[in-house]
N, C-alpha and C positions, 0 to 999 in steps of 0.2 A: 766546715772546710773539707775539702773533697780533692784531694791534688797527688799529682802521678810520684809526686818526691816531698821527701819529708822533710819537714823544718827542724831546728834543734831538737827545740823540745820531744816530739815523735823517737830522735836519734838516741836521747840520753833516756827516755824510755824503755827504747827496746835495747839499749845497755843494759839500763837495771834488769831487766825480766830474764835476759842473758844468764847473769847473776844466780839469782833465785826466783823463778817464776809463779812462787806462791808467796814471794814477801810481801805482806797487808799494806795496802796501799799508802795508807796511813805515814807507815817509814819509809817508802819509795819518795812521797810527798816530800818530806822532812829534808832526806839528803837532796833534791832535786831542787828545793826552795819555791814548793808550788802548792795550792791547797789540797788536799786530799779529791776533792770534788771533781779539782784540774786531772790529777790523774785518772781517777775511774772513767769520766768523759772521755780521755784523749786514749785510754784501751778500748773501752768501748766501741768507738769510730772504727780503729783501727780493726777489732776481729769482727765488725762486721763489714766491713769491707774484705774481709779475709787479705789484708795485709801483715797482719801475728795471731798469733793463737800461744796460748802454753799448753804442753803434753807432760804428761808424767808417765814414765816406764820405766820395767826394771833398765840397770847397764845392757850395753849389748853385749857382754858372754854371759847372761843370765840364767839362761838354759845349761848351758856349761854341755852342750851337743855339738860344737862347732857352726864357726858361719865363715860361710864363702860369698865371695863376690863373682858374679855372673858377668859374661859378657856376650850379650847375642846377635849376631852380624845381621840387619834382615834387608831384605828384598827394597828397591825402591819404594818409598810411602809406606811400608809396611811397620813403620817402626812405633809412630802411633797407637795403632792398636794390639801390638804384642806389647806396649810400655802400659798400656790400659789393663791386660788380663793380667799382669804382672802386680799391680797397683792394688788388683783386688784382692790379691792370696794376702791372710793371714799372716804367712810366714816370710813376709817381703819386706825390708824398706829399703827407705836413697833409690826408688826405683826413675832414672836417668836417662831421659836423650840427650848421646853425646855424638861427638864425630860430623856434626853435620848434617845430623835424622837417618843415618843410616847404622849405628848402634844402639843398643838398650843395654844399660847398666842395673844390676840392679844388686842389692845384700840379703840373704837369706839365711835362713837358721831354724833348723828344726827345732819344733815345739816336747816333742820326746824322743826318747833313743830309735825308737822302732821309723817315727819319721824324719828323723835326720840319716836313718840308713837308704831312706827310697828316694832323699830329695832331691839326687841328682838322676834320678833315671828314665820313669816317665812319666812326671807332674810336671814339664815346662813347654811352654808351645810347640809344635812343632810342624812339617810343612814346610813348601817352598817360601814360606815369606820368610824363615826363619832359616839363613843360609847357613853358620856356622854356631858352635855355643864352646864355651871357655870357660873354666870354673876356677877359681883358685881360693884355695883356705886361709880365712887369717890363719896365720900363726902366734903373732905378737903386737900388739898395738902400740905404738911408740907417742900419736898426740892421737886422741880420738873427744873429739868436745866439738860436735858439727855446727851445734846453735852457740857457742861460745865465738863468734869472730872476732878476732885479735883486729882486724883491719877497721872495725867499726870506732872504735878508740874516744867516742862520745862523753865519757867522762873522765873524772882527774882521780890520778891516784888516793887522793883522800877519799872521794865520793866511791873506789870501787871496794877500797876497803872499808868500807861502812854498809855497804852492801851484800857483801861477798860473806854466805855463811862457813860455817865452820866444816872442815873437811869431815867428810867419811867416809870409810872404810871399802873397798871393792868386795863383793861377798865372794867367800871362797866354795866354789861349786855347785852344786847341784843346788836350788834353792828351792824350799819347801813353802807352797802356799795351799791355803788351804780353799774351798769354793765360794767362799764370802773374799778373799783377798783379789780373785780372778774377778768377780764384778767387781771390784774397787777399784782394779786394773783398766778395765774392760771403758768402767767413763771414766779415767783421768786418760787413756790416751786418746779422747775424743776432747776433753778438755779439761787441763791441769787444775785449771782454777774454781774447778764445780767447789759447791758450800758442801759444807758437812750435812744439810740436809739430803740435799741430791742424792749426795753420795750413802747418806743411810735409807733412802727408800730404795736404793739400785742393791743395797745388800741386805736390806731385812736388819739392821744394826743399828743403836741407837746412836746418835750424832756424839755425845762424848766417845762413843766407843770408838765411832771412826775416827774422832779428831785422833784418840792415845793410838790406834794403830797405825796411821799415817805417819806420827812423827816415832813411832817402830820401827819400820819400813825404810823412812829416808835414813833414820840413825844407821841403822844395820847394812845401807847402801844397798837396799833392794829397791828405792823405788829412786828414780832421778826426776825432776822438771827440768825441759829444755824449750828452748822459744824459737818455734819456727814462723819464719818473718819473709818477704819478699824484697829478694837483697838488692835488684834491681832499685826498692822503693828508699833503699838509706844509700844511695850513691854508690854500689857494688856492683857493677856491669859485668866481669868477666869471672867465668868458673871455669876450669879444669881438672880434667883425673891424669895425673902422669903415671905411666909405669916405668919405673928408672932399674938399670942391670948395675949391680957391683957385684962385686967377689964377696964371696960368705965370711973370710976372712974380714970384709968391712960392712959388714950388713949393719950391725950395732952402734959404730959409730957415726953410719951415713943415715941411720932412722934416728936417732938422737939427734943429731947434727938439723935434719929435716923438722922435729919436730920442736925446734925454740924457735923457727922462720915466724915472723906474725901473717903470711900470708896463707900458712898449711892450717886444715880445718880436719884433717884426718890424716895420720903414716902408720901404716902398718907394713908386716914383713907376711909374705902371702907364699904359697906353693906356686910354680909357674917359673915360665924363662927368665923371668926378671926379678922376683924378689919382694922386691919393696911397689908399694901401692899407696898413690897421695891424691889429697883434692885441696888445691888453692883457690884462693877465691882474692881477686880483682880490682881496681875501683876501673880498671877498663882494659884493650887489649894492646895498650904501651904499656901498661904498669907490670902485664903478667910480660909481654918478652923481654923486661929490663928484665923478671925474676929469674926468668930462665936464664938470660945470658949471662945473670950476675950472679945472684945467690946460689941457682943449681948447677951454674958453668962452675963457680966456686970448689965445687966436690967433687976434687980431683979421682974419689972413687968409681964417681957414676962414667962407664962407660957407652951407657945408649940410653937415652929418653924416649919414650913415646908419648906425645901430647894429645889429648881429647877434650878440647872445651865441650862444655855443658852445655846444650841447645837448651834444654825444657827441665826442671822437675814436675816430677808425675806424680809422686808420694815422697813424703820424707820419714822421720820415724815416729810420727804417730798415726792415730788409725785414719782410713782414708775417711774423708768425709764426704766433699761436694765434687765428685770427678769433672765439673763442667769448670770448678775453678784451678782443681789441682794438676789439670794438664793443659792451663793456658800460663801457670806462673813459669818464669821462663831462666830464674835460677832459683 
């Protein structure tokens, strides 16, 4: 089967993988009521068709350097291939055409101190195709779970809590890996679900070893799996990045408030005119202006929106792979 929209089962899939994207197929089967066989087939299809993939990486303040969100105004048609040179840096993801093709979104974060001091200066395109550039720092993340979409809602509470592993922990600061941990890194953010042998020829480690320091790694909340999926393909039409102004006095309550909505996939509080920085996601473009005129008319704090649907994703947060598919998936 070969089809531009998915059936249940594909939906309650890529729920589970939401989940935990290394859980053995085996108990994805079990709670799904399908043979093990059914599932690795129906992943299978699905990441070669490059409609999912799982990635594993650290949280994004891992670095504990700061990341800021870019925003860069460019030239007619030019937005394409500044979201391309954008796509290929290391220190990028969520790289975005929004606005129409006449912005590039994208999140950034230095890999060390010395390169998060020069990252805004003169490593970003620049030229007439690139009219204006906008920087603003997270400061606090209020919902950030991008492959997590609350809107997809594919299975029942029972089946997500039999899914859903056990919390852990955010690591606090600077986190120390060592140069076998950075190839371990290096192919799970190409693909989460590599074997433990892969992953011990890519670091010179034998396969027990790898397996006891992966589940290290996730314990200690250095390493995450997330499922990036093409949302267009589970019935999700419509993306936006709002930038919403409140008073600093309601910053807290209006990032909380934003981040129990099941349509937000990201709220954070950011440097900038406005504050607070969000991205909802759709099942089309009545569903997001109910939200705006309902849910975030609701916040009597918010007094200016800025709206920017998502034309393209270019990259998301793992490493780039195929650029011929990752700037044609279109949220």
């Amino acid at each position: 089967m070969n089809s531009s929209i998915a059936d249940e089962l594909d939906r309650r899939l890529v729920h589970a993988l939401q989940l935990d994207g290394r859980a053995p197929f085996s108990r994805i089967a079990e709670v799904l009521g399908v043979s093990d066989q059914t599932v690795a087939r129906r992943y299978r299809r699905l990441r070669s068709e490059d409609r999912l993939r799982i990635v594993g990486v650290p949280p994004a303040n891992h670095a504990a350097h700061g990341r800021w969100l870019l925003r860069l105004r460019c030239a007619p048609g030019a937005a394409q291939g500044v979201a391309g040179v954008l796509a290929r840096r290391p220190d990028t993801a969520w790289v975005q055409i929004v606005s129409g093709g006449t912005e590039v979104l994208c999140v950034a974060r230095g890999r060390d101190r010395d390169e998060s001091r020069e990252l805004l200066l003169d490593r970003w395109p620049r030229g007439s195709r690139v009219v204006a550039v906008a920087a603003h720092e997270v400061l606090h993340t209020f919902y950030g779970s991008p492959s997590r979409i609350r809107a997809l809602n594919a299975l029942t509470p029972d089946e997500v809590a039999a899914l859903t592993p056990e919390p852990v922990p955010e690591p606090d600061g600077l986190l120390r890996l060592d140069p076998g941990d950075r190839a371990l890194l290096d192919v799970l953010a190409r693909d989460g679900r590599a074997s433990h042998a892969e992953l011990a020829a890519a670091t010179g480690r034998s396969p027990s070893t790898v397996a006891r320091r992966l589940d290290q790694l996730r314990a200690t909340g250095v390493l995450h799996y997330y499922a990036e999926f093409d949302l267009s393909f589970v019935g999700l039409e419509s993306a936006a990045r709002l930038w919403l102004t409140v008073p600093p006095s309601e910053l807290v309550a209006t990032g909380e408030a934003l981040a129990a909505h099941p349509e937000v996939v990201f709220a954070a509080a950011t440097t900038g005119p406005t504050g607070l920085a969000v991205q909802v996601v759709c099942r089309d473009s009545r569903e997001l202006y109910r939200y705006l005129t309902g849910s975030v008319a609701a916040l009597r704090s918010v007094t200016h929106v800025e709206t920017a649907p998502i034309v393209r994703n270019v990259k998301r947060v793992g490493a780039l792979l195929d650029p011929a598919f990752l700037t044609v998936s279109r949220l």
